[in-house]
LOGU-532125 format. One record per atom (N, C-alpha, C): residue in one letter; atom name; x, y, z. Coordinates in steps of 0.2 Angstrom, whole numbers, plus 5000, padded with zeros to 4 digits. Example, Ala and Ser with C-alpha at 12.3 -4.5 7.8 and 13.67 -1.06 7.14 Angstrom:
BEGIN
type;atom;u;v;w
A;N;5066;4972;5039;
A;CA;5062;4978;5039;
A;C;5066;4984;5039;
S;N;5064;4989;5035;
S;CA;5068;4995;5036;
S;C;5064;5000;5039;
This chain:
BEGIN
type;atom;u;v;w
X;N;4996;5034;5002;
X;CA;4997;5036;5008;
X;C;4991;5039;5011;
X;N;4990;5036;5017;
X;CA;4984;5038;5021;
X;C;4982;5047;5020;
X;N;4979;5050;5022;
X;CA;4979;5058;5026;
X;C;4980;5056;5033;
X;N;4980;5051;5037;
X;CA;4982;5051;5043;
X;C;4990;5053;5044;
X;N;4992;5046;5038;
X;CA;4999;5047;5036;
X;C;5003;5053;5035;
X;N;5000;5056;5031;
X;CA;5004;5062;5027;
X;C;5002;5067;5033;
X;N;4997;5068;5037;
X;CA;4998;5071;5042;
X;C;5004;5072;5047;
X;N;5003;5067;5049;
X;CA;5008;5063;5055;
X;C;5015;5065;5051;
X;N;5018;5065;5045;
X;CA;5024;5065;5042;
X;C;5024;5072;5040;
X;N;5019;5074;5038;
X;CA;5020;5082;5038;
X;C;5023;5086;5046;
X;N;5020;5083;5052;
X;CA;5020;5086;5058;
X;C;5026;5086;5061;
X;N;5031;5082;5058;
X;CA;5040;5082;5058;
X;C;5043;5088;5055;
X;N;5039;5090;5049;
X;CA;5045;5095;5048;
X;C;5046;5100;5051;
X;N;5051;5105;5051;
X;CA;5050;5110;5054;
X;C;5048;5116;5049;
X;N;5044;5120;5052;
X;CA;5042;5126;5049;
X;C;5046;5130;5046;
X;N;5049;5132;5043;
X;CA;5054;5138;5044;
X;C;5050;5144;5040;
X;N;5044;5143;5038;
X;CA;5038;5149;5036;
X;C;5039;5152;5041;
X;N;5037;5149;5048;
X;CA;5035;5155;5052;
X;C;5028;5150;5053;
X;N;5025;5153;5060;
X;CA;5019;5152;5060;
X;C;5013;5154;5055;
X;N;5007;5150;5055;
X;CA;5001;5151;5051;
X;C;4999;5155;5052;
X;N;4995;5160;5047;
X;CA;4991;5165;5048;
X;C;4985;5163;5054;
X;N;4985;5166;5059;
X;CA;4982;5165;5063;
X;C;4978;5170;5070;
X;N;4973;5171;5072;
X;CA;4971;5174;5076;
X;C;4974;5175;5082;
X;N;4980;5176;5086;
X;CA;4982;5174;5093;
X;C;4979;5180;5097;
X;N;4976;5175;5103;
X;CA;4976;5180;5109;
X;C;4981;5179;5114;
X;N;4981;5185;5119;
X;CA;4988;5187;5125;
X;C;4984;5189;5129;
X;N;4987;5188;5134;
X;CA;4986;5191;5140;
X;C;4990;5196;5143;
X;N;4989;5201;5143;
X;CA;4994;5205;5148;
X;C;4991;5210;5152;
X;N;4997;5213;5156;
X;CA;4993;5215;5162;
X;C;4994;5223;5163;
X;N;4988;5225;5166;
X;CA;4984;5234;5167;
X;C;4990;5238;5171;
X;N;4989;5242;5172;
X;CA;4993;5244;5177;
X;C;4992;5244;5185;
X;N;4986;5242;5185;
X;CA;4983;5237;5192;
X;C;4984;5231;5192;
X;N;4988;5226;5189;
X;CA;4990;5222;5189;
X;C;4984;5217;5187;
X;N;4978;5218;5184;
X;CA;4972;5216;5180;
X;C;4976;5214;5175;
X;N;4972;5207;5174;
X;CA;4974;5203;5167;
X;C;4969;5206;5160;
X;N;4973;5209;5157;
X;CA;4969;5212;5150;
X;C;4970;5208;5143;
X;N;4964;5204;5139;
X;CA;4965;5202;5132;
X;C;4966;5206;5128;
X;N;4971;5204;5123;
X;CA;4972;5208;5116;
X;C;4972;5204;5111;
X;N;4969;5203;5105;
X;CA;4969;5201;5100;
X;C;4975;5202;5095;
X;N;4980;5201;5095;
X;CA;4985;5200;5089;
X;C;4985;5197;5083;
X;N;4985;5200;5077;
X;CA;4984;5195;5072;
X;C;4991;5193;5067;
X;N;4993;5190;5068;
X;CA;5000;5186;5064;
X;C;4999;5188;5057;
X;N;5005;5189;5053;
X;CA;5006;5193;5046;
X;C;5006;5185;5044;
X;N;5002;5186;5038;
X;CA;5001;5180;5033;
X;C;5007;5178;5031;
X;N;5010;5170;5030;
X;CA;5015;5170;5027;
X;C;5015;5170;5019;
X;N;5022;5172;5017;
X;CA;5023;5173;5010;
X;C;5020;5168;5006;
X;N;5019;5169;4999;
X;CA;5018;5161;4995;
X;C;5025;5159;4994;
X;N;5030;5161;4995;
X;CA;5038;5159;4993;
X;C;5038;5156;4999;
X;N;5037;5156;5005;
X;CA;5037;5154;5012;
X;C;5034;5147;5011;
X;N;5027;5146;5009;
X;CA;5022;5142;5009;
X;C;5025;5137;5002;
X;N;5030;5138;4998;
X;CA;5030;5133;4993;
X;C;5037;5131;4996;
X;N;5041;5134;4999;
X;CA;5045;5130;5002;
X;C;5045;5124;5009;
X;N;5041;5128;5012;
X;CA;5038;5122;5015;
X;C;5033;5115;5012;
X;N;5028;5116;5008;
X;CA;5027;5110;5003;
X;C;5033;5106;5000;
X;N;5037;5111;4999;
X;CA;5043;5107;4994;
X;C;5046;5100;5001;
X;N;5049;5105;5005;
X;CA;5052;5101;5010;
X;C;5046;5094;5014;
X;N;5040;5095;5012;
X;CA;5033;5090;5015;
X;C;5034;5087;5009;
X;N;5036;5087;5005;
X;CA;5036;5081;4999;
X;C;5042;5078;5000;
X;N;5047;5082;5001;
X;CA;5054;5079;5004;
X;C;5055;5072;5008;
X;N;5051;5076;5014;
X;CA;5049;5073;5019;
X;C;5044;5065;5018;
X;N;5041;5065;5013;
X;CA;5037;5061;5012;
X;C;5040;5054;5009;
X;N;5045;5057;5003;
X;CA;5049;5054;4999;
X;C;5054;5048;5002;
X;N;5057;5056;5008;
X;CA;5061;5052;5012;
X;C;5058;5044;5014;
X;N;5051;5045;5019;
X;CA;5050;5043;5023;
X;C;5045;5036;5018;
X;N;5044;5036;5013;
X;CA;5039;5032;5009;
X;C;5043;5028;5002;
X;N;5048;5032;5001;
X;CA;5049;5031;4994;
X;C;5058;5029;4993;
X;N;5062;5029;5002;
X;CA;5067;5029;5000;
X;C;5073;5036;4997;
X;N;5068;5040;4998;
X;CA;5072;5046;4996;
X;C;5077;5050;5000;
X;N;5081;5053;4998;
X;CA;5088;5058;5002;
X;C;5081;5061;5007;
X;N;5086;5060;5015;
X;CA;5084;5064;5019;
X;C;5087;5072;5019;
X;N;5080;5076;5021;
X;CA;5082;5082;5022;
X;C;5085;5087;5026;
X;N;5088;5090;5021;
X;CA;5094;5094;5031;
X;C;5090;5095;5034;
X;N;5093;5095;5040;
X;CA;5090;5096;5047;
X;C;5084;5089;5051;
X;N;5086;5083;5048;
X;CA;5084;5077;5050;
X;C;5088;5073;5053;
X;N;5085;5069;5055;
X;CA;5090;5063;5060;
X;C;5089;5056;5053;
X;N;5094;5057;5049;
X;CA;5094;5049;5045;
X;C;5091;5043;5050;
X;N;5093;5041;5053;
X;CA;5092;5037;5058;
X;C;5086;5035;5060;
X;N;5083;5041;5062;
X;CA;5077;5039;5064;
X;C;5072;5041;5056;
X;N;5072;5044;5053;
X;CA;5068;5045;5046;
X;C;5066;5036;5044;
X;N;5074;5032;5044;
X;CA;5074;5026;5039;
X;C;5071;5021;5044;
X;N;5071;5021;5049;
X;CA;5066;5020;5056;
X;C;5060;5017;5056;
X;N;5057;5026;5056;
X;CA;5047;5029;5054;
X;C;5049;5026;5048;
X;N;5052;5025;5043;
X;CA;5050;5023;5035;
X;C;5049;5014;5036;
X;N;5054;5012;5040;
X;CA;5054;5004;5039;
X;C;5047;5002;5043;
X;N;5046;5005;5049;
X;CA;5038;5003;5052;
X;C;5033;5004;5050;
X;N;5035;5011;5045;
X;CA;5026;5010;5042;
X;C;5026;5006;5034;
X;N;5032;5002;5033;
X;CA;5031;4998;5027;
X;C;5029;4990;5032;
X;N;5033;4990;5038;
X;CA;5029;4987;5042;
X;C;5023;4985;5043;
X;N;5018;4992;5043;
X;CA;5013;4989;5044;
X;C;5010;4989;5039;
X;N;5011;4990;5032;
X;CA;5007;4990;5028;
X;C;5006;4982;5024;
X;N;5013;4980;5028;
X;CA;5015;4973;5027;
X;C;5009;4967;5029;
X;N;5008;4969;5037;
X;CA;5003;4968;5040;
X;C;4996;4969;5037;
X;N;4994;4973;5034;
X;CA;4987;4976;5030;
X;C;4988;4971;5024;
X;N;4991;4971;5021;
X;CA;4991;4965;5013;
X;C;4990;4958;5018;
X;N;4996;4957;5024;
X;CA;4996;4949;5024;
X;C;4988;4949;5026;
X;N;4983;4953;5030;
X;CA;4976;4952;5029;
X;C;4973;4950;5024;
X;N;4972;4955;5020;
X;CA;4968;4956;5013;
X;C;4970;4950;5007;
X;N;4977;4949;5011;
X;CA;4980;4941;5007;
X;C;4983;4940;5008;
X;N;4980;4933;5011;
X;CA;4984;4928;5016;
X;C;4987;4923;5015;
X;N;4987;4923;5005;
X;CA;4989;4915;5005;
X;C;4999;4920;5003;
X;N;4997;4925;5002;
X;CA;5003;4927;5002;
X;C;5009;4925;5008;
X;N;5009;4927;5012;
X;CA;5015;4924;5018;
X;C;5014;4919;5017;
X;N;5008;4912;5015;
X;CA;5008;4904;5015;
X;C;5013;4903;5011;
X;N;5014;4907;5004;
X;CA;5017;4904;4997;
X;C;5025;4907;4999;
X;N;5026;4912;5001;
X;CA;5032;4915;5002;
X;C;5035;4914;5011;
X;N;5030;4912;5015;
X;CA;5035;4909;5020;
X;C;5037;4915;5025;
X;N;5044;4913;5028;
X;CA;5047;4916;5032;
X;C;5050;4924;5025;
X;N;5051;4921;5021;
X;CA;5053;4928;5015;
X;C;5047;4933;5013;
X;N;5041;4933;5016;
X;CA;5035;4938;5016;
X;C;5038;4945;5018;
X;N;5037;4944;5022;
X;CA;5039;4951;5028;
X;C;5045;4955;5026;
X;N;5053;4952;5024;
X;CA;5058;4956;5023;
X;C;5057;4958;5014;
X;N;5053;4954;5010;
X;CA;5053;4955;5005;
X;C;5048;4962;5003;
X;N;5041;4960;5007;
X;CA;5038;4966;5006;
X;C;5041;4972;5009;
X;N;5044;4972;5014;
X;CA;5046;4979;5016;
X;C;5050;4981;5011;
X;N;5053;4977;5006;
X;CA;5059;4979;5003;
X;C;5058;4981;4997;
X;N;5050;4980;4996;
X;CA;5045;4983;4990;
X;C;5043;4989;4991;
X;N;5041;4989;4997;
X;CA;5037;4996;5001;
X;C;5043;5000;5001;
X;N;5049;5000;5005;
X;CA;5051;5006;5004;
X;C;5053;5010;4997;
X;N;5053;5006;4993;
X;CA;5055;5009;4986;
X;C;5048;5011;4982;
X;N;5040;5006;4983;
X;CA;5038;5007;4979;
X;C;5027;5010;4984;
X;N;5029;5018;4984;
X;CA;5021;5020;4988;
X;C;5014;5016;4987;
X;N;5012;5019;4993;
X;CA;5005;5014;4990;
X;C;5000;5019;4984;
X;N;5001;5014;4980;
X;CA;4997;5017;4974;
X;C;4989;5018;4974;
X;N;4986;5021;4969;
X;CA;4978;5019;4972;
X;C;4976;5011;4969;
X;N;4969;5012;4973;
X;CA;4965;5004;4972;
X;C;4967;5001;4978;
X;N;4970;5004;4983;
X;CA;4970;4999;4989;
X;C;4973;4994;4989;
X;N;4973;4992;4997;
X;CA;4979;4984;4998;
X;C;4979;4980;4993;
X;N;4971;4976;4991;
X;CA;4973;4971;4986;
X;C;4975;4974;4980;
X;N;4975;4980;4976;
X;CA;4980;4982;4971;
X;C;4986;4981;4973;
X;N;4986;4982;4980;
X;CA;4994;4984;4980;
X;C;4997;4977;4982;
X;N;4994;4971;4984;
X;CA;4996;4966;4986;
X;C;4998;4963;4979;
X;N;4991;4962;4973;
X;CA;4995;4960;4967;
X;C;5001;4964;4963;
X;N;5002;4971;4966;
X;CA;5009;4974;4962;
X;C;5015;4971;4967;
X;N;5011;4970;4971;
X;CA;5021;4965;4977;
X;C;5021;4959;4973;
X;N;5015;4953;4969;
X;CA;5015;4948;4968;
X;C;5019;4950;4960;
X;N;5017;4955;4959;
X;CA;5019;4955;4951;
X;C;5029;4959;4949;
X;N;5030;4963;4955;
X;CA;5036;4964;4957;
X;C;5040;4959;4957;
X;N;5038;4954;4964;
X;CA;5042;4948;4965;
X;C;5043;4943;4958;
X;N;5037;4943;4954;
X;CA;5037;4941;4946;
X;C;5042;4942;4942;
X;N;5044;4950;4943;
X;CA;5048;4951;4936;
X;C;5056;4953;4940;
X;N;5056;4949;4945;
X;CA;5064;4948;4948;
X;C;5068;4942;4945;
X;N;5074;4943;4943;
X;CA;5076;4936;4940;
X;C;5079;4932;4949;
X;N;5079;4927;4947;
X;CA;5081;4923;4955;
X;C;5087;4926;4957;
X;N;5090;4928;4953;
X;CA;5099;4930;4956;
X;C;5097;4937;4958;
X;N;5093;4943;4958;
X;CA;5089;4951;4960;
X;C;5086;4948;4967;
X;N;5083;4943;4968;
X;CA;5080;4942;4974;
X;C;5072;4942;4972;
X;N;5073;4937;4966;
X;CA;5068;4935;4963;
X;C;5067;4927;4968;
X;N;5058;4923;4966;
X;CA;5057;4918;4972;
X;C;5061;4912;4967;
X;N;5064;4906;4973;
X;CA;5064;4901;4967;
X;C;5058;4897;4963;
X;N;5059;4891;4959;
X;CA;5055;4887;4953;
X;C;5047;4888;4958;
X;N;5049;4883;4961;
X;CA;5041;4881;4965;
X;C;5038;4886;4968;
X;N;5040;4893;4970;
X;CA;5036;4897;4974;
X;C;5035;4902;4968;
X;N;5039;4902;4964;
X;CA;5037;4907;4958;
X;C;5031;4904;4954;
X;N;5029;4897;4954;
X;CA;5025;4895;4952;
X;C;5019;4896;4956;
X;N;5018;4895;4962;
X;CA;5013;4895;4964;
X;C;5011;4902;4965;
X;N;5017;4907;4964;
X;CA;5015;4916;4964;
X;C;5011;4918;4960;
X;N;5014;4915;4954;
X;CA;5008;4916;4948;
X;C;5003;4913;4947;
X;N;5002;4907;4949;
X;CA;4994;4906;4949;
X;C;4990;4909;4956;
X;N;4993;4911;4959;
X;CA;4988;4914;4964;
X;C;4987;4922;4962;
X;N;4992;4924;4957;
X;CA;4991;4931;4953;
X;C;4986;4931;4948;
X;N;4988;4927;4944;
X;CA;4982;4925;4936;
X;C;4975;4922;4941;
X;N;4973;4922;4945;
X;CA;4968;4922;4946;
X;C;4965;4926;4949;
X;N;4968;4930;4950;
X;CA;4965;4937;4955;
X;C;4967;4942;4949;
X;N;4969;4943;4947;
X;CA;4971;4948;4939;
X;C;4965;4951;4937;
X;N;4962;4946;4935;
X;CA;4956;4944;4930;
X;C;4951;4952;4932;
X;N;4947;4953;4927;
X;CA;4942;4958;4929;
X;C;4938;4957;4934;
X;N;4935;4950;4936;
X;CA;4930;4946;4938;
X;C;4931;4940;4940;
X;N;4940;4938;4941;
X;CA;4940;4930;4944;
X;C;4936;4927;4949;
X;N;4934;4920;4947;
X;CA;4931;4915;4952;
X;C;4933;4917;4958;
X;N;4930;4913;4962;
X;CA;4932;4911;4969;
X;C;4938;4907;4970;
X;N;4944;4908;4970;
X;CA;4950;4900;4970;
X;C;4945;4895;4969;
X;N;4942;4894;4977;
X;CA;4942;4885;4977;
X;C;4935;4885;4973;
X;N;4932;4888;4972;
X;CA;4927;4886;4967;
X;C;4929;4887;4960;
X;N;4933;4890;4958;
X;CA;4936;4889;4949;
X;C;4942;4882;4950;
X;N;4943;4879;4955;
X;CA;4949;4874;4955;
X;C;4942;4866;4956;
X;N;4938;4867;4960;
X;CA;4934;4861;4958;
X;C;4931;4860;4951;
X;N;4927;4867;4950;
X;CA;4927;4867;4943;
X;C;4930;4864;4936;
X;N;4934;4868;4937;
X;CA;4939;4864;4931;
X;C;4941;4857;4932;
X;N;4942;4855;4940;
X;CA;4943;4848;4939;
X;C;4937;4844;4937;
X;N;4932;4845;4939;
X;CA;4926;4843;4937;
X;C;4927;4842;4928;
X;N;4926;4847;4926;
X;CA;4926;4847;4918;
X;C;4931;4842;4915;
X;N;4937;4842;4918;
X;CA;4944;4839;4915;
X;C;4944;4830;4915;
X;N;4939;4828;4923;
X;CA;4937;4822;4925;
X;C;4931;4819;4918;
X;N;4928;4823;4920;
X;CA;4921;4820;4914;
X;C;4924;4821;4904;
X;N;4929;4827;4905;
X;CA;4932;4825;4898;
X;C;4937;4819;4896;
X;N;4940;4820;4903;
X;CA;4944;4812;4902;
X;C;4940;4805;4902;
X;N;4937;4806;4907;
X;CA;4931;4798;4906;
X;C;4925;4799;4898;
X;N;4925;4803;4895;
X;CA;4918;4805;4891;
X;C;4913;4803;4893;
X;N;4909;4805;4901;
X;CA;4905;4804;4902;
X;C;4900;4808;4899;
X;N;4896;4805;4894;
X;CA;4891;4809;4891;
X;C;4886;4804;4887;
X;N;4880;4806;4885;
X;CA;4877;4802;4882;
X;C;4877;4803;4875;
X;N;4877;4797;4870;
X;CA;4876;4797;4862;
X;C;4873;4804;4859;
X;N;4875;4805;4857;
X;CA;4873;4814;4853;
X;C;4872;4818;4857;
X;N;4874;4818;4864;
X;CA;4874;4824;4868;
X;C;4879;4830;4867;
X;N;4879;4834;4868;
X;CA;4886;4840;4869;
X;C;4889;4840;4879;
X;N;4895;4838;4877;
X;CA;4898;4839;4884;
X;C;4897;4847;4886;
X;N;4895;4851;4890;
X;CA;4894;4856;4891;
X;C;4899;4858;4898;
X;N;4901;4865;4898;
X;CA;4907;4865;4906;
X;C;4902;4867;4912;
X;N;4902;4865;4919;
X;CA;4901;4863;4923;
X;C;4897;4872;4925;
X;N;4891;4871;4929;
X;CA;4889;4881;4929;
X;C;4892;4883;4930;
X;N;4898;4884;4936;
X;CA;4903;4889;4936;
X;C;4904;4892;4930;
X;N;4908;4888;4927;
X;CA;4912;4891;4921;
X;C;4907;4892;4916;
X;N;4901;4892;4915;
X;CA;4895;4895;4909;
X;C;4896;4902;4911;
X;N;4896;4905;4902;
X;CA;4896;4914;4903;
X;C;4889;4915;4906;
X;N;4890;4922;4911;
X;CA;4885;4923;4915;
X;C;4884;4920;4921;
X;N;4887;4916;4922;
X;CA;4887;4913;4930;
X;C;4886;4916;4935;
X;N;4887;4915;4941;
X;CA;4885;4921;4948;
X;C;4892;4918;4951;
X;N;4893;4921;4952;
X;CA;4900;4920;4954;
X;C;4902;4921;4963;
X;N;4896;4923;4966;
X;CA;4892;4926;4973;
X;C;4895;4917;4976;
């Protein structure tokens, strides 16, 4: 979660601290009716004060991020609301950083990721971390949980096991590759005493730029 996020969601709860220790100034008036400033300084809130509010801001967040029980004095309604559009947008932010995802998954991207998102935060490593924990999520569903069927589940995980990797190729430059290799191993094209060798992509150390 953002710090923009957790601001904006902290900025719903209500205080019941009391205001923040802070410097206030007031105006009030002389007995000339002159406007006179006065400095008032606000009693610092308790630390009983200050952990009870944390407690309810993680509440607050749970609710709003993770699926959790809404807190007294919330409008359910509107919490699962703000929850469903920011798994919304976060939807939107993966289908960027990976785009073959909506291709493989279709019209079932959208409801399936939000349905990820609200049970599971965003973790660190950013969106493509987080796009490969949706593609590996939807992996360990059995079809009848709201797992993908035969052919999209197939193509989920080769578009996962490729990007897993510490250092996977480019897609289409490790897919010509290997077909390259696979074409010259089936015809043996090679000279007498020569060693077939794999095409430079695939030699260790290659640039993969």
């Amino acid at each position: 979660m953002s710090d923009r996020t957790t601001a904006a969601c902290a900025g719903l709860l209500r205080d019941d601290a009391g205001p923040a220790p802070d410097d206030t100034t007031m105006a009030v008036t002389a007995g000339a009716g002159r406007p006179v400033r006065v400095r008032s300084t606000v009693a610092p809130a308790t630390d009983a004060a200050r952990e009870r509010l944390a407690r309810g801001q993680a509440a607050l967040l749970s609710a709003l991020v993770e699926g959790g029980p809404v807190p007294a004095g919330f409008d359910p309604v509107r919490i699962r609301a703000t929850g469903r559009a920011l798994a919304a947008k976060r939807a939107a932010v993966v289908a960027r950083v990976a785009p073959e995802l909506p291709v493989i998954l279709g019209a079932g991207y959208r409801p399936a990721f939000t349905a990820y998102a609200m049970a599971n935060p965003l973790c660190g490593g950013g969106y493509r971390r987080d796009a490969l924990a949706f593609a590996e999520h939807l992996l360990s569903l059995p079809r009848d949980a709201g797992g993908p069927e035969r052919a999209v589940r197939r193509r989920l995980a080769e578009w996962w096991a490729e990007r897993a990797g510490p250092e996977p190729l480019p897609t289409g430059r490790l897919r010509r590759a290997l077909v390259r290799l696979k074409h010259r191993t089936a015809l043996g094209v090679r000279r007498p005493g020569t060693v077939l060798r794999p095409p430079a992509a695939l030699r260790p150390g290659a640039s993969t730029v």
